[in-house]
Each structure stands twice: as structure tokens, then as C-alpha cells.
NUTORMAR-433564 format. One line per 2 residues: for each residue x, y, z of N, C-alpha, C. Coordinates in pm, whole numbers. Layout:
REM residues N
X Y Z X Y Z X Y Z  ... $
REM end
This chain:
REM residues 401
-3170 1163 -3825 -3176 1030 -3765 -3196 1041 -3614  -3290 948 -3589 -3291 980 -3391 -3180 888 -3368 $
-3156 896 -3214 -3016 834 -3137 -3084 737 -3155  -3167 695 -3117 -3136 468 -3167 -3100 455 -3269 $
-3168 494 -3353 -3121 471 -3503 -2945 525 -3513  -2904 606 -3497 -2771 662 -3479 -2708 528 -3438 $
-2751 464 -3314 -2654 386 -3219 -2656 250 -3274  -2805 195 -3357 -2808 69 -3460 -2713 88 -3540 $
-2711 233 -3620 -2653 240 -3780 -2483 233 -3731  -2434 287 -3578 -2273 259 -3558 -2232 143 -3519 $
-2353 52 -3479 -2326 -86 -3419 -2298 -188 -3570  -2390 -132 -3665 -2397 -188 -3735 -2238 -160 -3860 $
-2214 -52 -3857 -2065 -23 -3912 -1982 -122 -3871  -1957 -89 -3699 -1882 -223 -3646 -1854 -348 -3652 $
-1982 -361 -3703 -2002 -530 -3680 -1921 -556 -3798  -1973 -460 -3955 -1894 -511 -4037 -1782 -527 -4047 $
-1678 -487 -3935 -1521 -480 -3968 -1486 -540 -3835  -1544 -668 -3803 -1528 -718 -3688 -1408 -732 -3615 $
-1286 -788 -3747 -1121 -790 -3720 -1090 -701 -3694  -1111 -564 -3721 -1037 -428 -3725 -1087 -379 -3597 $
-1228 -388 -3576 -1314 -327 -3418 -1244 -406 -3296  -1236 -553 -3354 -1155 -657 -3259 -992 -615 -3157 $
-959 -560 -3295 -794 -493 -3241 -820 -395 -3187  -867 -316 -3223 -881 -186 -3172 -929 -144 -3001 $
-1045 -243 -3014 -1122 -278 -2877 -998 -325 -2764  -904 -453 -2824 -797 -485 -2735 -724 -400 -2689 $
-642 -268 -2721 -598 -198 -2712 -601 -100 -2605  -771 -95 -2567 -846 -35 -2500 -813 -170 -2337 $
-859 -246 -2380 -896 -363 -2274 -740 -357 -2178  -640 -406 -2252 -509 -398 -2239 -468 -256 -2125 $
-501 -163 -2158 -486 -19 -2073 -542 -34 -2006  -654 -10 -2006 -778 -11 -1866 -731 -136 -1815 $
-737 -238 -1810 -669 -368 -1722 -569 -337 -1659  -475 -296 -1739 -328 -249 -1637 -344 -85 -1532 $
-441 -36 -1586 -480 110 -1473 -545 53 -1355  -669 -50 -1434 -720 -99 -1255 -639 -152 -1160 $
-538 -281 -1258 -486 -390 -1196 -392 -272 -1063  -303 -169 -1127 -225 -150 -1076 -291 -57 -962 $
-351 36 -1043 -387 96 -912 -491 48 -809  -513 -66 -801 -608 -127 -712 -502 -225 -621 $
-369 -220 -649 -272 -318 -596 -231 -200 -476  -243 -53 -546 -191 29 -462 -298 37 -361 $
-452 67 -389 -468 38 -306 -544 -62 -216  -492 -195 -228 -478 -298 -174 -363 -252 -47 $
-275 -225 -108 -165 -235 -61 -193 -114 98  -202 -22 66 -276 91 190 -345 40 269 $
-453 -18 225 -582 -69 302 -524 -168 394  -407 -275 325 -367 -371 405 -292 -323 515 $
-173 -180 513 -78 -186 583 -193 -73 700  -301 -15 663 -371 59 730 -445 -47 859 $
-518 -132 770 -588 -290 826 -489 -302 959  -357 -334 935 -231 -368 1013 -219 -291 1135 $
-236 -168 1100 -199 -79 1185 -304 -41 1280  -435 -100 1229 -542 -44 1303 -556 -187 1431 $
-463 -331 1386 -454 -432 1489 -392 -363 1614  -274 -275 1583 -241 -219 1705 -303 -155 1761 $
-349 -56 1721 -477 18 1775 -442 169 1802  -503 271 1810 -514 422 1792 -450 468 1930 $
-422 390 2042 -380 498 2169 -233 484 2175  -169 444 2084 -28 364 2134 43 505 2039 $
168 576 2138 277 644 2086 435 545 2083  546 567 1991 621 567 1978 715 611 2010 $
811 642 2095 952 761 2039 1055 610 2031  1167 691 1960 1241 623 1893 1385 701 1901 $
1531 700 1885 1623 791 1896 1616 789 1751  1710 906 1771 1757 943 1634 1643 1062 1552 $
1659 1158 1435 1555 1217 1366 1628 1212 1266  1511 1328 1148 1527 1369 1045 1511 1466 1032 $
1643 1575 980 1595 1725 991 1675 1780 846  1589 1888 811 1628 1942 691 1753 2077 667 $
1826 2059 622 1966 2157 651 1972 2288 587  2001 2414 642 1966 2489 501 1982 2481 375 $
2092 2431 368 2106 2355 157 1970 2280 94  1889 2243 186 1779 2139 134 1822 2000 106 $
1918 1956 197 1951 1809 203 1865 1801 350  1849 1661 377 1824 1580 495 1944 1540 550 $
1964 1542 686 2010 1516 771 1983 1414 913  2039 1329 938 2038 1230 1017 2095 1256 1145 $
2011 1289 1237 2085 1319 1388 2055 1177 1495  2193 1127 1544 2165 1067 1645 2103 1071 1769 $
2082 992 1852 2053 1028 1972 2035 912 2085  2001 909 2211 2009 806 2295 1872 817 2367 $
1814 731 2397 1705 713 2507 1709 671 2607  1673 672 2733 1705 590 2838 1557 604 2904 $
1578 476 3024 1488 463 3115 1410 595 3205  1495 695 3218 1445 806 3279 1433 912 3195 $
1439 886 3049 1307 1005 2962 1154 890 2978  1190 768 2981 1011 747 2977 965 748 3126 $
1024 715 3217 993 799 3370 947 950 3367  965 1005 3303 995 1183 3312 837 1151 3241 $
832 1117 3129 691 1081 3086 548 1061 3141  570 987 3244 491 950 3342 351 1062 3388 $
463 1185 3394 402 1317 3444 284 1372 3312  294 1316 3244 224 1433 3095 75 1346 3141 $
-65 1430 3121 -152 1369 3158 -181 1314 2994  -288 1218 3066 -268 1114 2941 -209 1017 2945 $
-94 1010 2973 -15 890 2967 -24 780 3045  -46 669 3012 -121 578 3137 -24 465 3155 $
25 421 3062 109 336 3041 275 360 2967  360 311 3032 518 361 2945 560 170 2955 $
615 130 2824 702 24 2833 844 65 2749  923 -8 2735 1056 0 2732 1123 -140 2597 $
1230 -87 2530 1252 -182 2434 1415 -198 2398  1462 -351 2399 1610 -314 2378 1578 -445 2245 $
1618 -393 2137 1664 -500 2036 1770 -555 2018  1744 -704 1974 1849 -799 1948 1849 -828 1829 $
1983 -842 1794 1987 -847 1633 2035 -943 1584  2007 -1083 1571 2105 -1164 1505 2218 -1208 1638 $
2132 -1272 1719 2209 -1344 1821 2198 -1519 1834  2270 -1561 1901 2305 -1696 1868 2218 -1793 1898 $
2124 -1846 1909 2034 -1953 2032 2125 -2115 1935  2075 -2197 2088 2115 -2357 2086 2005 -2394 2125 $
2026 -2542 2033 1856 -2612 2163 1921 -2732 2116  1956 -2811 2154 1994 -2989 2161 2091 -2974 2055 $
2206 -2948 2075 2332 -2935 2009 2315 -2866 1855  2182 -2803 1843 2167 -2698 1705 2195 -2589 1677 $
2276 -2474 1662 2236 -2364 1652 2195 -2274 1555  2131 -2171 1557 2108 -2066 1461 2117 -1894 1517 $
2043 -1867 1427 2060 -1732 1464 1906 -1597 1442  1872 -1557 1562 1753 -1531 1541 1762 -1362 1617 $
1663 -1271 1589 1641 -1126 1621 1544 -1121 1690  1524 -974 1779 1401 -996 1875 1405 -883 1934 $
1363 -887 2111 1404 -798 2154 1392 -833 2318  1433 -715 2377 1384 -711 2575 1287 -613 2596 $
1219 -649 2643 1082 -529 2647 1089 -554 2815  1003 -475 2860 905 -469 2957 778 -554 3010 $
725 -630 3058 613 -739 3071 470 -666 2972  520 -520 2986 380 -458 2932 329 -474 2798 $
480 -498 2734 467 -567 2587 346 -585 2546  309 -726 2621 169 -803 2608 68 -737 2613 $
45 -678 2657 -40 -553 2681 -86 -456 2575  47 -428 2552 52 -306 2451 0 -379 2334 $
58 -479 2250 31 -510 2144 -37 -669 2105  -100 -659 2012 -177 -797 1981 -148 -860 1939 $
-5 -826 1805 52 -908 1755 75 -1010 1897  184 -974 1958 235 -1086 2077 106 -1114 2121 $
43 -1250 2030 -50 -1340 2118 29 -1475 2177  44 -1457 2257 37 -1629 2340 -9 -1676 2309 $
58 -1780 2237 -54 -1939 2214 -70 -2072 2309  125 -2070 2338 116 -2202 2420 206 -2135 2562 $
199 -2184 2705 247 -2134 2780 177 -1970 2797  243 -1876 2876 198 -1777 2880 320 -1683 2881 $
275 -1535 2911 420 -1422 2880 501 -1391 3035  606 -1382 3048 687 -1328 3116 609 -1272 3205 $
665 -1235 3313 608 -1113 3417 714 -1042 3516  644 -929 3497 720 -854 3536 861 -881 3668 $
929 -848 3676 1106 -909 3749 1102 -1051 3723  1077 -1075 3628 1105 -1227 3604 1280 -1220 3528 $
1330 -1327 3539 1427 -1378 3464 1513 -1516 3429  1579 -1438 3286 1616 -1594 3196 1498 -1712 3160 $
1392 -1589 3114 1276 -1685 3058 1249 -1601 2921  1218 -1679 2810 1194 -1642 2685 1024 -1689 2630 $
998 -1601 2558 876 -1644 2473 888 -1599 2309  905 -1722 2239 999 -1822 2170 845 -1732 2019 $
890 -1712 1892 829 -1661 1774 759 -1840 1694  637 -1794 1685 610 -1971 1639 637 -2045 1534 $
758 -1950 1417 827 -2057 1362 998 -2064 1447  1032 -1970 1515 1131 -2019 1609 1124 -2160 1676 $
1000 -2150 1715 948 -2290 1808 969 -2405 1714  887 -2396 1608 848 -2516 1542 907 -2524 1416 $
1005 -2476 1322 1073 -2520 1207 1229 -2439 1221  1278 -2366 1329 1435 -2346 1310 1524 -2424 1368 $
1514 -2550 1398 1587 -2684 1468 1457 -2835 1398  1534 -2902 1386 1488 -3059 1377 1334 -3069 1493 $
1384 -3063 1590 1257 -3122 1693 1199 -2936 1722  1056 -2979 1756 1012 -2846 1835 1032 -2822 1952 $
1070 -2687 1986 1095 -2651 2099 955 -2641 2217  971 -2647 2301 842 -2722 2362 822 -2631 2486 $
742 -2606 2555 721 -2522 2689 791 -2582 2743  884 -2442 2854 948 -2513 2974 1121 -2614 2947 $
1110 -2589 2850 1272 -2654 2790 1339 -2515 2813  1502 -2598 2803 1536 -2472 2796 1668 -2433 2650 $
1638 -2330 2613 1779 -2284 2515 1867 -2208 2560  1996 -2229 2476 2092 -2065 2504 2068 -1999 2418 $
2080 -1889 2407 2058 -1764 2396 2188 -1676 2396  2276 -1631 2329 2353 -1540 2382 2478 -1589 2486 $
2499 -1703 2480 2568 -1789 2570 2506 -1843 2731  2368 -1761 2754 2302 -1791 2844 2153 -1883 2805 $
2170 -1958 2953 2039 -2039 2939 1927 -1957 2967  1782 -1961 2896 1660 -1953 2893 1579 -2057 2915 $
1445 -2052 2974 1368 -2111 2998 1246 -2098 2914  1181 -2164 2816 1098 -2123 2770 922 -2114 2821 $
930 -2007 2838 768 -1991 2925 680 -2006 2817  645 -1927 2689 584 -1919 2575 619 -1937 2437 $
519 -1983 2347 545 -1968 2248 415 -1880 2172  448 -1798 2043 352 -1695 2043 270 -1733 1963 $
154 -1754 1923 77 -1774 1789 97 -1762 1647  66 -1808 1559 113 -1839 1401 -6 -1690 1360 $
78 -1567 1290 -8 -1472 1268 41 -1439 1090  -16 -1343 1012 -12 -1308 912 1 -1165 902 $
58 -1108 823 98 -935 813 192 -927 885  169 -808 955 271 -760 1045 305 -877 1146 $
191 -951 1205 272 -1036 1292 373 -1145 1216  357 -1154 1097 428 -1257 1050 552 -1221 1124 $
619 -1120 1112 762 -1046 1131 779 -1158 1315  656 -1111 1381 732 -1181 1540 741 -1340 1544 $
682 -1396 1441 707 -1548 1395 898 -1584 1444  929 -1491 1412 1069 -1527 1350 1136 -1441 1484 $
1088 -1434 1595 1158 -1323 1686 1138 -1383 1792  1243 -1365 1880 1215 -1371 2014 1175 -1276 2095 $
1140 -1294 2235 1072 -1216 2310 1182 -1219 2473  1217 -1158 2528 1273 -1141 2666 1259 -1038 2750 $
1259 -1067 2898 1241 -949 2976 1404 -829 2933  1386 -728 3001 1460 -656 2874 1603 -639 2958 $
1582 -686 3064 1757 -688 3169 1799 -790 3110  1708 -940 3090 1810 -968 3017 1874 -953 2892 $
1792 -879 2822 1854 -877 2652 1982 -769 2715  1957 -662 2814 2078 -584 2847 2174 -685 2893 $
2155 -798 2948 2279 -875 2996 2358 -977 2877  2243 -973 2770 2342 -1034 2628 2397 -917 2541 $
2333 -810 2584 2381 -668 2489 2583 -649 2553  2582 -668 2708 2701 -579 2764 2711 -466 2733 $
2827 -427 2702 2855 -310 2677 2816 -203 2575  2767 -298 2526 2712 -234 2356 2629 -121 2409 $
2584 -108 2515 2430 -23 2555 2499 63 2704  2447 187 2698 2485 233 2840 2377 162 2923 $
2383 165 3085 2317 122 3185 2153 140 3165  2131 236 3112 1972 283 3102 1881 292 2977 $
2017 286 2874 1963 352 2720 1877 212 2684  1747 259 2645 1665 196 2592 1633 213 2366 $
1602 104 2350 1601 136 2220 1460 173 2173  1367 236 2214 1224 251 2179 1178 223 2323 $
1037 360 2330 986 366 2460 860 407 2381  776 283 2469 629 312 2402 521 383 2488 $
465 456 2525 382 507 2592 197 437 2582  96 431 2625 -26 461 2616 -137 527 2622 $
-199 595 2530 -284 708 2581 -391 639 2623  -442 746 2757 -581 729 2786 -710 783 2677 $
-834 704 2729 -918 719 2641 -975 864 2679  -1021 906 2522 -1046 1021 2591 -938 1146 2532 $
-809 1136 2516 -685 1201 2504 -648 1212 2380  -660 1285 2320 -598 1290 2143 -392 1238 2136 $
-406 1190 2062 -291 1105 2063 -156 1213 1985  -228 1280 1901 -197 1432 1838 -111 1503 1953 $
-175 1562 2052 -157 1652 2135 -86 1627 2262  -112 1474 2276 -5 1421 2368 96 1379 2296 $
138 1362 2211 266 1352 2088 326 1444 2138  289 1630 2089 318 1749 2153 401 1744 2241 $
326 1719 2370 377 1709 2463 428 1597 2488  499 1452 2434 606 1449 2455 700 1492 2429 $
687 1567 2302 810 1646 2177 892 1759 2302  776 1792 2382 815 1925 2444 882 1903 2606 $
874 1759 2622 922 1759 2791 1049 1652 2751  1070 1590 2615 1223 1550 2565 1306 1650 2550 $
1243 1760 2482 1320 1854 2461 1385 1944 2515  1302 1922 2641 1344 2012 2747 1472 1874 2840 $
1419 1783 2853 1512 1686 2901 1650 1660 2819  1681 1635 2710 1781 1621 2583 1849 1805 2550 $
1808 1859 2649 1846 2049 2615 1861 2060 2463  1760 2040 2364 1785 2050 2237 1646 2164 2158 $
1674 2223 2092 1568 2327 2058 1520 2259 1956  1356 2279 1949 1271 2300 1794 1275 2266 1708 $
1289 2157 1596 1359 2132 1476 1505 2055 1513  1566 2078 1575 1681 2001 1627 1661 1835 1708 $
1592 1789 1735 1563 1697 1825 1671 1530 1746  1683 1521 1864 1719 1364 1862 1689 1228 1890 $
1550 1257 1878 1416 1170 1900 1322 1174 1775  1248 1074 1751 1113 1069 1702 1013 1002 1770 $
859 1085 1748 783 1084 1818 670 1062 1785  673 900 1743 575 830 1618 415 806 1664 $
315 877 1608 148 873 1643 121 760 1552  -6 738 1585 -110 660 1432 -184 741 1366 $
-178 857 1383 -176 976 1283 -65 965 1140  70 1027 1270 167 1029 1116 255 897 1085 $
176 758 1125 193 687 1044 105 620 967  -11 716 970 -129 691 881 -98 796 745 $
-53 899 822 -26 1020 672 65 975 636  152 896 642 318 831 579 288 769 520 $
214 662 528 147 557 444 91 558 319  12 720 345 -107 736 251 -22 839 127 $
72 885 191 146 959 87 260 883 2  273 739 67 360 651 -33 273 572 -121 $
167 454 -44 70 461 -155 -23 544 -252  -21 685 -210 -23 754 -303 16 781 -429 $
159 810 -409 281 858 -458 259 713 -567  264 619 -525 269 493 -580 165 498 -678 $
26 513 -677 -73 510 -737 -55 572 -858  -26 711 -809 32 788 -940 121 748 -1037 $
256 703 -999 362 621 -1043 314 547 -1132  224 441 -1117 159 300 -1133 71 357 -1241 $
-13 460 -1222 -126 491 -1335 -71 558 -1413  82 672 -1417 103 723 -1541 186 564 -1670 $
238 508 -1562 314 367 -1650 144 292 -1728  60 307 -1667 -83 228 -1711 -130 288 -1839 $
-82 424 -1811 -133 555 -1906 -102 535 -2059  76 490 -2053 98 480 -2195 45 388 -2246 $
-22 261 -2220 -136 156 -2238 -243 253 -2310  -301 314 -2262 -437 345 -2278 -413 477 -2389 $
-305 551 -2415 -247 633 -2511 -239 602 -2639  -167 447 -2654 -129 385 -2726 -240 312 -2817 $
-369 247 -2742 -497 256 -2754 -607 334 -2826  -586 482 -2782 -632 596 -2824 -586 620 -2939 $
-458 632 -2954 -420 619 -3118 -477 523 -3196  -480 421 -3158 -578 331 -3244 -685 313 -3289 $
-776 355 -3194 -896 446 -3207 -923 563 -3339  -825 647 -3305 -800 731 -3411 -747 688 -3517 $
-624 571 -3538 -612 545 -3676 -742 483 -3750  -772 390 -3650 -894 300 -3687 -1017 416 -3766 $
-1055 494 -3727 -1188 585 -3754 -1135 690 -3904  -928 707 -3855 -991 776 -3992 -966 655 -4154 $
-943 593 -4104 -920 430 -4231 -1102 453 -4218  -1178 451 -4144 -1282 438 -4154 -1397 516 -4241 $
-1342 683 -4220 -1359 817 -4298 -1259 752 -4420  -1175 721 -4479 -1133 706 -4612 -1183 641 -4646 $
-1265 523 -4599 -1314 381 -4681 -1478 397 -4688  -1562 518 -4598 -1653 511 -4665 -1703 679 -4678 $
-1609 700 -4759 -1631 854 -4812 -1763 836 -4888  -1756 788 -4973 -1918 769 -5056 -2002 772 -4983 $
-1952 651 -4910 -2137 639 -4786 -2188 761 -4711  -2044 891 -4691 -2059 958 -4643 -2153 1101 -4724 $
-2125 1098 -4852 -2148 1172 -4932 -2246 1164 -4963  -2359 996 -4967 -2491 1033 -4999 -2572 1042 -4894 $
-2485 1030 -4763 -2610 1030 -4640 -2599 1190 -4651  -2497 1289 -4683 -2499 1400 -4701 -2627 1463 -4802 $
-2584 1399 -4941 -2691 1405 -5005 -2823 1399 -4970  -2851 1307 -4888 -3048 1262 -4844 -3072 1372 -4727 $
-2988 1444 -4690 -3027 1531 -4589 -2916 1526 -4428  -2830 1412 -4409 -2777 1424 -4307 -2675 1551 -4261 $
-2722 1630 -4180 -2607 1771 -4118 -2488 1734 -4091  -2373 1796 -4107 -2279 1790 -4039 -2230 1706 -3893 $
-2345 1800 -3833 -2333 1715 -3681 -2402 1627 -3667  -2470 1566 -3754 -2529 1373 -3774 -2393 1317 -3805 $
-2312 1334 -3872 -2167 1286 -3900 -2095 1247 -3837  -2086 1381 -3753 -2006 1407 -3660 -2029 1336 -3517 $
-2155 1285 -3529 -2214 1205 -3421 -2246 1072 -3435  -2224 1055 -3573 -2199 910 -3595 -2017 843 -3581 $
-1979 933 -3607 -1815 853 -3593 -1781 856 -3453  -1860 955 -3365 -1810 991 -3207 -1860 893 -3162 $
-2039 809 -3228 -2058 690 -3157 -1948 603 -3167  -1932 579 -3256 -1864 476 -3300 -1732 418 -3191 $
-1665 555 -3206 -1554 541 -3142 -1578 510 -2993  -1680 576 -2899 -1703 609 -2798 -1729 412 -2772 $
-1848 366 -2831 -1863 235 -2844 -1739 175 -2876  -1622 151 -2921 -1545 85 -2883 -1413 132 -2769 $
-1427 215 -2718 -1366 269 -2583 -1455 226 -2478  -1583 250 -2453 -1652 140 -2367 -1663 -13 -2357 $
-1662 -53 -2517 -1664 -201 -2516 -1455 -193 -2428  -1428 -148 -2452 -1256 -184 -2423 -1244 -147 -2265 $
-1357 -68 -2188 -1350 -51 -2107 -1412 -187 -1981  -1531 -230 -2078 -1580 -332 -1994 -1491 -463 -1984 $
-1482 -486 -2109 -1364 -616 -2098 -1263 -584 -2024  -1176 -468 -2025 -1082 -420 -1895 -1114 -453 -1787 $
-1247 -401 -1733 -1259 -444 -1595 -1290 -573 -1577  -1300 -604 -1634 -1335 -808 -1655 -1186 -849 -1648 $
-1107 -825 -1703 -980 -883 -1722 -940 -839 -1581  -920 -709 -1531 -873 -685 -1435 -904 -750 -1312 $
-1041 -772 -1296 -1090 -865 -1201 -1037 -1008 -1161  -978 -1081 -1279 -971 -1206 -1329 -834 -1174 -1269 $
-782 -1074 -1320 -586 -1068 -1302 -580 -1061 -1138  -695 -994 -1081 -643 -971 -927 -735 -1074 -838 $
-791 -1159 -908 -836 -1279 -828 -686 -1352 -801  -622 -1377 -949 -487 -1468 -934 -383 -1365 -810 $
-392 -1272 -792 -256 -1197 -748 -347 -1218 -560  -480 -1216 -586 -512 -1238 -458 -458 -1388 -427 $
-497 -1478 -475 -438 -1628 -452 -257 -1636 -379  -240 -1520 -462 -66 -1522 -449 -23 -1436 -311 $
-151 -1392 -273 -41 -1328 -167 -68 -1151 -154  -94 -1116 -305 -86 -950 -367 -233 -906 -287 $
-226 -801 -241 -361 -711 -158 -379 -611 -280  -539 -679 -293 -588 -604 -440 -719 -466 -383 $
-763 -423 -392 -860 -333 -354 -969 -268 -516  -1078 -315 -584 -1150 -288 -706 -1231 -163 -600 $
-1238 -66 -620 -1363 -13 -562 -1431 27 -627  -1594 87 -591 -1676 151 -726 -1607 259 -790 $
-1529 339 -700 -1511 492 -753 -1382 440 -877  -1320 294 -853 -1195 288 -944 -1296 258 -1087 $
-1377 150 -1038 -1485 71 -1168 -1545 211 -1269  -1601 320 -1201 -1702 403 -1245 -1593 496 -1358 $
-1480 507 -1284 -1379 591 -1313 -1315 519 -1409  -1263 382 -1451 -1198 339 -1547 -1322 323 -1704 $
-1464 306 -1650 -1557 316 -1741 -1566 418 -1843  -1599 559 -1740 -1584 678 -1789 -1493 674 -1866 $
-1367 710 -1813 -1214 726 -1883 -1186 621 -2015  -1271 516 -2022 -1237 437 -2175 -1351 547 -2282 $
-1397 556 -2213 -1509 629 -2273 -1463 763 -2333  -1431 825 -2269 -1365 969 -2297 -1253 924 -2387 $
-1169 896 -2344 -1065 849 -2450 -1077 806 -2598  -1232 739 -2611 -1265 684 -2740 -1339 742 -2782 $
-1405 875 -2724 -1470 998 -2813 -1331 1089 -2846  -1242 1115 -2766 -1147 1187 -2785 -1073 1188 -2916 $
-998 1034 -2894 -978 979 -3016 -1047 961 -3108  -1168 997 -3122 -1283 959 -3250 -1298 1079 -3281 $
-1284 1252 -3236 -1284 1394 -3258 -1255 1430 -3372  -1102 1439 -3419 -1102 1455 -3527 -1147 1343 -3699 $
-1131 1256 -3659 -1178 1162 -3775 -1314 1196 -3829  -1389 1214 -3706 -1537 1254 -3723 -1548 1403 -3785 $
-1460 1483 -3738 -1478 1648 -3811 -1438 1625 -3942  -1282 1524 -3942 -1290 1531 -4133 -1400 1480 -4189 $
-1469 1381 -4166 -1552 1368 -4197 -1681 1440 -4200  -1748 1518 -4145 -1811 1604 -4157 -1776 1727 -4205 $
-1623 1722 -4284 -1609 1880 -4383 -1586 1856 -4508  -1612 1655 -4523 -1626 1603 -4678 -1720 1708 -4759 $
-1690 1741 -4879 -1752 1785 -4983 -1890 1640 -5031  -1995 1688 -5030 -2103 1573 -5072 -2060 1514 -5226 $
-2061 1639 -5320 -2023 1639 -5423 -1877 1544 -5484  -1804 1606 -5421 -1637 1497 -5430 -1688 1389 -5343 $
-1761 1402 -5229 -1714 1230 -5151 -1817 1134 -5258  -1913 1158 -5307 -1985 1112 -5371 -1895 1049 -5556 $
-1764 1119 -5616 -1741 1060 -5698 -1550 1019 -5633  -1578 982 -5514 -1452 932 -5446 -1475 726 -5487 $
-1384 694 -5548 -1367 497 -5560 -1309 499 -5439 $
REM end
């Protein structure tokens, strides 16, 4: 038989057992739907927090107190530590560095505005803030400047839904038992900025003058640096690692700092949505397992019910491996049909999860790859059904009821 004829005569098997091809096909659809759905959420999910990260932009370093270091037992360990104003001074010196700002967080402090209060988080930065990052857009009013004080720039649902009336430029709130003046309010953003919606903004003496004592005179909570263009962000990392270390007298592996790039919070990222992907596709897996068995029960009900048919195509001349290549169509054709409706379904499932909020990502290499893989799976599963069938006796399958 030539392959068209092969691929008519398995279409045509199918058709006859439409209910049985029907289930079987679902089975398929069902798996592949939940492999794309999920792993396209994962990476949705990357692309978005990558998207995010690329708003801030590639020259900006981190340090932060505190690390993570590994103990000889193979536990992790949590070392404290302190920052102050004169490790990011000391900074100054590393070439490259063009810019240093400064950060004290507030956590759940008190504000009033016309006999209301609540309770809102934030921080005291440096004027450079603005500078540094995009999230903090100004929308109404403008930002702080530098030796300014007891002026705030207010998160834009702070402004406009955490009290009855909106808070308005140039009014003023307490804060911490002190009055503020409100210079700004920041723009309505999505992702990461959603988070400064809900935050306040202050020059950072004063967040030290609502902190008191809580803070020594200098200790800063996060010191952000800027690289110049031009400067690998890698290598000036390095060298901050190496002029803290020498400042903090702490050796190699010991440090009480972290010293955050858009490097390794690009490799952090990619190794949780990773990690995730995997997670996500072996749970997808038992879907498509479960499937495959069906496949296989389906084909060999199929080899028992037409042993005869098998026995006289034997008879008229069909080989072994005509057999054997008719049940592999077969199967293979309904692992593809289960593959296409998958990606149809999947499409459909992550239109709704897009509506909702969920960061979906279909790419070709997932499409090409879930195609294949129904495919393989439904020759796989069609392997042996097809060999028993091709080691039928002509003779017995021929006086088989």
C-alpha cells in the first residue's frame, strides 16, 4: 500500500469508531492543554518580572545589609550587618560609579489627614531617588530636592482612596506624629510600580527623625549606586564586594552585605521560573501519561476487534511492517489530532487568565514542541499494539469471531 492510501485506510478505521477515537483524542487534548497552559504561565511569568526589571534599567547596583552564606554542615546561614552613609561615600572612589543614593525604610507608620488615620510603608531616600528609578514618576506636583524638609511625595492610591477626600498638592499630613507638606503625588503604575502606589516617599533625615533611635546616626537601609556607561555592572559589583570588605574588616565568603546586579537578579529569576517550569510540566506530564495509556488501550481493543481484517490483508500480500505502519498511523493521528485541539484549548484558557491578570507567554518553540510531543507519545503508545499485531498468525487471525 503507498502512504496515502495507508493514511486514507487509518483515517478511515477512525472514523468508524468515532466515540472511542473521540475519548481517546480528549485525553490527549486535556495534557497538552495543561503542559502549554502551565508552562507558558511560567513563562509569562519571567518575561513579566524580566519586562519589570528591564523598567529600571541595566546600570543600577544594589547593596543591601545582611547575606547568605553556606556553613560547613551544608545549612545556610543568615549574617547580619549594618550600612551607613560612609560605606557609600567610600564608594564614590571605585571608577564607574557616578551616582550613590541612600535608603531608610518605613514600615507601617501612622499618617492623619483631616481627623483620619491609617497606616502606610515607604521610605527616606536621597533626592536622587527620582533619578535613579522610573517607577517614582511624578504625576502631580513635583519630587523633593535635595536639603529639603518635612515634605512628602504621597503613592497615588495613598493620595486618592486611603481617606474619604483626596489628598491634594501642598496640604499637609502627619506622618509619624510630624507634619508634612505634600509636594507630590506619584503616578497610577502597574507591576512593580503598583507596590509605590501604596508608599510614601521622604527626604531620608526625615524618615531618620520618625525612625529615632531605632537606627544609628548614619546606618542606612540600602545604598544604591550608578554605573557609568560604558562600565560592566559585573565588575563594578566586584569591586564593591572588595572595598566593603575591606571597610566591614570581613574576609571572602563571610560578608555582611549583599551586592545586588541586574545580572544576578536576572539569573535568580530565571532559575525560579525555571525550576517552576519544570515543577509545572512534570504535574502536566501525568495528564499526557494517562492519555498515552489510552492510546494504547484504545489500539490494542483495536488489534482484538479486527484480527480478521488483519489476517486477510495478511493474506492478499500485506508485510508485517504495512501492519505495523498502519496501527502507528493510527495512533500517531490521534496524538496529533489531541495535540492540535490542545493548543486550541490552551490558547482559549490563557486568553481568559490574560483577562484576569495571569502573564501568559505561547511561543513557537512551546507550539512546535507540544505538537511534536502529542505526536511521539501517540506513536509510542501505538508501538506495541501495532507489533502484536503484526506477529498475528494469518491463518488463526483469519478463523478468529
Amino acid at each position: 500500500m503507498k502512504h496515502l492510501d495507508l493514511l486514507n485506510y487509518s483515517v478511515k478505521n477512525l472514523a468508524n469508531r468515532k466515540l472511542r477515537s473521540y475519548l481517546t483524542i480528549l485525553g490527549i487534548v486535556i495534557g497538552i492543554a495543561a503542559i502549554v497552559v502551565l508552562i507558558s504561565i511560567a513563562q509569562g511569568v519571567n518575561d513579566f518580572i524580566m519586562g519589570q526589571l528591564g523598567i529600571l534599567g541595566a546600570d543600577w547596583i544594589s547593596i543591601t545589609p545582611g547575606s547568605m552564606r553556606q556553613s560547613i554542615m551544608g545549612s545556610y546561614l543568615a549574617s547580619s550587618g549594618k550600612l551607613t552613609i560612609n560605606d557609600g561615600e567610600a564608594l564614590k572612589s571605585i571608577p564607574g560609579i557616578t551616582d550613590v543614593m541612600y535608603e531608610l525604610q518605613l514600615m507601617r507608620v501612622p499618617i492623619e489627614y483631616k481627623g483620619e488615620s491609617a497606616f502606610v510603608s515607604g521610605g527616606g531616600w536621597t533626592a536622587k531617588i527620582f533619578e535613579f528609578s522610573s517607577l517614582l514618576e511624578v504625576q502631580e506636583g513635583r519630587a523633593f530636592k535635595e536639603n529639603e524638609r518635612h515634605v512628602v511625595v504621597l503613592g497615588y492610591r495613598v493620595a486618592n482612596d486611603l481617606f474619604k477626600k483626596k489628598v491634594e498638592v501642598n496640604q499637609v499630613v502627619t506622618i509619624g506624629g510630624k507634619n508634612f507638606r505634600v509636594v507630590g503625588i506619584l503616578a497610577k503604575k502597574g507591576g512593580l510600580g503598583a507596590t509605590m502606589s501604596s508608599m510614601i516617599a521622604m527626604p531620608i533625615e526625615d524618615a531618620r527623625e520618625i525612625l529615632g533611635t531605632q537606627k544609628l546616626p548614619n546606618q542606612v537601609d540600602e545604598i544604591g549606586v550608578r554605573v557609568a556607561e560604558g562600565y560592566d555592572t559585573e565588575e563594578v559589583g566586584e569591586q564593591i564586594k572588595a572595598k566593603l570588605r575591606q571597610l566591614h574588616h570581613v574576609a571572602e565568603g563571610e560578608e555582611d552585605f549583599r551586592v545586588i546586579t541586574p545580572e544576578s537578579i536576572s539569573e535568580m529569576v530565571n532559575t525560579i521560573t525555571g525550576t517552576l517550569e519544570v515543577f509545572l510540566s512534570g504535574i502536566a506530564g501525568i495528564a499526557i501519561l494517562v492519555g498515552g495509556i489510552g492510546i494504547a488501550n484504545t489500539m490494542f481493543m483495536a488489534v482484538m476487534e479486527r484480527t480478521r481484517e488483519i489476517g486477510i490483508l495478511k493474506a492478499i500480500g500485506a508485510t508485517d511492517r504495512t501492519i505495523i505502519e498502519i496501527f502507528l498511523l493510527e495512533a500517531g493521528i490521534i496524538g496529533l489530532a489531541g495535540g492540535v485541539l490542545g493548543l486550541v484549548l490552551a490558547a482559549l484558557a490563557t486568553l481568559v487568565l490574560n483577562y484576569f491578570g495571569v502573564p501568559t507567554n505561547i511561543t513557537l518553540e512551546l507550539t512546535l514542541f507540544a505538537l511534536l510531543f502529542s505526536l511521539v507519545v501517540g506513536i509510542v503508545a501505538g508501538f506495541f499494539p501495532a507489533k502484536r499485531a503484526a506477529e498475528l498468525v494469518p491463518v488463526e487471525a483469519l478463523r478468529y469471531e
